[in-house]
C-alpha positions as CSV (number, residue, x, y, z in Angstrom):
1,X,0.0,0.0,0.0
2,X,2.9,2.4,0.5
3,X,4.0,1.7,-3.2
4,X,0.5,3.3,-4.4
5,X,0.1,5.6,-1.6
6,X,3.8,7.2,-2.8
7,X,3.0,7.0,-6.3
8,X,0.3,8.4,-6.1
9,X,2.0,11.7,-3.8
10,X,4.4,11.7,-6.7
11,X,2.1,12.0,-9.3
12,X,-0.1,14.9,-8.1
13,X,2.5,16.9,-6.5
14,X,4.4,16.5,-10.2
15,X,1.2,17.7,-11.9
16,X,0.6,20.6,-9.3
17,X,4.7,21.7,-9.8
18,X,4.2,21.5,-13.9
19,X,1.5,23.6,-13.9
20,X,3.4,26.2,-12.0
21,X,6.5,26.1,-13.4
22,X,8.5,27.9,-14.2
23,X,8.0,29.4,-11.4
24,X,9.0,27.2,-8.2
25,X,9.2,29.3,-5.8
26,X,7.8,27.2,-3.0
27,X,10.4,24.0,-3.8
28,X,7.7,21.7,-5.5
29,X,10.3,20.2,-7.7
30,X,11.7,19.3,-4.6
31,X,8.9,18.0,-3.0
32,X,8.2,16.1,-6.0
33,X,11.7,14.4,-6.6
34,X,11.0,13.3,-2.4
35,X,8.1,11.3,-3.5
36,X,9.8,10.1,-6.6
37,X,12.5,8.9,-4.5
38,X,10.1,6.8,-2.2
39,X,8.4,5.6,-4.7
40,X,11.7,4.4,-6.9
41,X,12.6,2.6,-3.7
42,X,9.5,1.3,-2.6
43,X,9.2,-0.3,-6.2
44,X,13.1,-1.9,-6.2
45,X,12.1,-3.1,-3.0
46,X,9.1,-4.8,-3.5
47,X,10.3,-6.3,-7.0
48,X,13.2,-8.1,-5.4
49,X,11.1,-8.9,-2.7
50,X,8.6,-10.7,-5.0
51,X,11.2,-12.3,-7.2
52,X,13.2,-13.8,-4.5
53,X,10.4,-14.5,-1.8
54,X,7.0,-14.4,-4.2
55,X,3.7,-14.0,-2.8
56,X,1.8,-11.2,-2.9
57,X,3.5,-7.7,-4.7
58,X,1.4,-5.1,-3.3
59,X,0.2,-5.5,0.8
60,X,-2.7,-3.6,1.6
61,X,-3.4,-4.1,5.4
62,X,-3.1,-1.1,8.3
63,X,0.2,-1.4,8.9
64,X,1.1,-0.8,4.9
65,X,-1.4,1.9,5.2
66,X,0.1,3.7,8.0
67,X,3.8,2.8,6.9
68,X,2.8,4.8,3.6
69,X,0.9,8.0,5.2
70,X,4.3,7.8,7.8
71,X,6.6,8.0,4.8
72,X,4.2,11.0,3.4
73,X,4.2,13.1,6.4
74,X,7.7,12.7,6.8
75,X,8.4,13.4,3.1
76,X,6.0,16.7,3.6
77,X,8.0,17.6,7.4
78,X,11.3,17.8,5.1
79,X,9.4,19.9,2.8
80,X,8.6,22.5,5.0
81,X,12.1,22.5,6.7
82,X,14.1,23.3,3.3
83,X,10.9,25.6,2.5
84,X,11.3,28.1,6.4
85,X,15.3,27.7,5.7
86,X,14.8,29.3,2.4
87,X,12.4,31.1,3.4
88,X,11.2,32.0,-0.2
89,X,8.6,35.2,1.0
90,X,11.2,36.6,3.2
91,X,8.4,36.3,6.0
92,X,11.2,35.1,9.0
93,X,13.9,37.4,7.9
94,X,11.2,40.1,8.4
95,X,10.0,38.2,11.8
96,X,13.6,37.5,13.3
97,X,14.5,41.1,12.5
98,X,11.7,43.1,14.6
C-alpha cells in the first residue's frame, strides 16, 4: 500500500509543480523528486522482494497503510524545513528582524 500511496503523492505533486512552473518558488520540484524517490525505492524493494520471496506484490493491510501515510508526512515535514530555511517570501527574515 505504501508503493500506491507514494505513487500516487508523486504524481499529483508532479502535476501541481508542472502547472506552475517555471516558477517554483515554493520548492515543488523538490517536493516532487521526495516522492519520486520513495516511490523508486518502494518499487526496487518490493520487485526483489517478490522475485526472490513471491507472494503477494502489493500488501494492503493497516500497517502498509500507516507505513505509507508515515513516509508521506515525513516526506512533507522535510518539505517545510528546506521551504522556512529558504524562506522564499522573506516572512522570517522580516520576523527575526523586529
Amino acid at each position: 500500500m505504501w508503493l500506491i500511496m507514494t505513487g500516487l503523492a508523486a504524481i499529483i505533486t508532479t502535476v501541481i509543480w508542472y502547472v506552475k512552473a517555471p516558477e517554483d518558488k515554493y520548492k515543488l520540484s523538490l517536493l516532487s523528486l521526495i516522492f519520486w524517490g520513495a516511490t523508486l525505492m518502494w518499487f526496487v524493494d518490493h520487485l526483489m522482494a517478490y522475485l526472490i520471496e513471491g507472494g503477494e506484490f502489493f500488501e494492503i493491510n493497516l500497517d502498509a497503510t500507516l507505513l505509507g501515510l508515515s513516509v508521506i508526512i515525513f516526506g512533507l515535514f522535510v518539505w517545510v524545513v528546506v521551504l522556512l530555511v529558504s524562506d522564499p517570501k522573506g516572512v522570517l527574515k522580516r520576523v527575526l528582524k523586529g
